[in-house]
N, C-alpha and C positions, 0 to 999 in steps of 0.2 A: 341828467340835463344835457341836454344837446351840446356840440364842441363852442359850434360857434355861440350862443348866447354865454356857455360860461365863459369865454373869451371876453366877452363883451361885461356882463358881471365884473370880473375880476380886474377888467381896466378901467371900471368906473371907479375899482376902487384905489388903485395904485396907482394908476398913468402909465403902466410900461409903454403903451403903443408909441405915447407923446416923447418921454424919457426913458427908454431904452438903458441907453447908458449910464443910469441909476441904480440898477440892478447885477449884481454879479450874476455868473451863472449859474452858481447853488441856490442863489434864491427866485431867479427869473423867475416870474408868476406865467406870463407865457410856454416857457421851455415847463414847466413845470406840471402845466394842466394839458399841454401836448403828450407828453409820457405819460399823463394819465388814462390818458384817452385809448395811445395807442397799446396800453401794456392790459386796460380790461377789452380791447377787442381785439387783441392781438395783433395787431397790423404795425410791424416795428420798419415798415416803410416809410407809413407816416411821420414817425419820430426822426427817421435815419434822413429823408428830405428835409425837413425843418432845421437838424443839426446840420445839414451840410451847407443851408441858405445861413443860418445866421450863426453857428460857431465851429466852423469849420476845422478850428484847429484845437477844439475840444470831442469832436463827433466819435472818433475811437475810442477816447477812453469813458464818451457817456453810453457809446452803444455796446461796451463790453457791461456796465451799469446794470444798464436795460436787460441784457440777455441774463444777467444772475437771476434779475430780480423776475423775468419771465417766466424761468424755468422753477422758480418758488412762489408764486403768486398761487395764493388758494381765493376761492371765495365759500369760507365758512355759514353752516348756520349758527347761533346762536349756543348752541349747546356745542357743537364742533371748536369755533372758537375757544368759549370757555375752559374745554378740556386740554385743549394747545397752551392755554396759557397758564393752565394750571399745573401741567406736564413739566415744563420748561420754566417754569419762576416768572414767566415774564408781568412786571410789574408798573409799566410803562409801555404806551403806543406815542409813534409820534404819525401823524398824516401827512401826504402831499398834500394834496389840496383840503379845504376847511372840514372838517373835522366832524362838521355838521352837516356836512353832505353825503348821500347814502356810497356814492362815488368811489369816496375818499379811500384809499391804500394807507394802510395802517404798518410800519415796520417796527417791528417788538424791539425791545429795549428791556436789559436787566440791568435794575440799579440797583446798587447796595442800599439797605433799608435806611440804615444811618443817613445816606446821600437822599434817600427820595422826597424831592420837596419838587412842588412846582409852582413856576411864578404864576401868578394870576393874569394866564393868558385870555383874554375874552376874543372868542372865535369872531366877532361879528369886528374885529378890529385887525387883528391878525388873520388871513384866509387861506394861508398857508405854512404846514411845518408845526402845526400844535401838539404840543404834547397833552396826552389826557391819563388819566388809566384805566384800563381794559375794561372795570366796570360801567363807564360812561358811552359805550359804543355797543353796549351789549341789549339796548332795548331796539334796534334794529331788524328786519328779517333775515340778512345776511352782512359779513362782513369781508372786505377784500383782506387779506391778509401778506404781505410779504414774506416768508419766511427764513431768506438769504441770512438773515443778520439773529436767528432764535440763539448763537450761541455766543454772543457778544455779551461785555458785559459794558454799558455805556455810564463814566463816570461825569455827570456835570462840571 
């Protein structure tokens, strides 16, 4: 999907444009679907002008972020994925943007079994930040994958 209509999508469905200051900035839906844009076309100019117009005194520590997450960002196929995630335990994805978009950067996540519950997040309400697991993304042609964060172990 093109930048600006999911721009435009995603503030019909929050209001950041109107309410800005609604949103921190782990969760800005805007700051959020800009790095996504620019980390699958690589253009971390994009992302680096946007943080300097609106969080300027967050821009270093989100473009040191960006450059981890550049330098590990795959975009698997199907079978490729699978095997990463099978390799490494990972038993949990969460996305940047929904979840349900082909888009969407997925960073792996191992949760202890014990721990792994997930709330029943419905993507069409949440559009950001869902967690799923790996079998739910895998009917796709490709998947963006982060892989900065494969040795983590993330306790809810």
């Amino acid at each position: 999907m093109e930048l600006i209509k999911r721009l435009d999508k995603y503030n019909l469905h929050y209001g950041f444009l109107e309410d800005s200051d609604d949103f921190s900035f782990e969760v800005h839906p805007e700051r959020v679907i800009i790095r996504n844009d620019a980390l699958r076309a690589n253009d971390r100019t994009l992302y680096e002008g946007y943080l300097k117009q609106k969080f300027p005194d967050r821009a270093q520590e989100a473009l040191d972020s960006y450059d981890a997450t550049a330098a590990n960002l795959l975009q698997l196929t199907k079978t490729e994925a699978l095997s990463l995630f099978q390799q490494h335990a990972v038993n949990l994805l969460c996305s940047d943007i929904s979840m349900t978009e082909q888009d969407a950067i997925f960073s792996t996540l191992i949760v202890p079994d014990e721990r792994l519950y997930l709330a029943d997040e419905n993507p069409k309400e949440k559009l950001i930040h869902n967690k799923v697991l790996p079998e739910q993304v895998l009917d796709r042609p490709y998947i963006w994958v982060d892989t900065s964060t494969l040795s983590e172990v993330w306790i809810p």
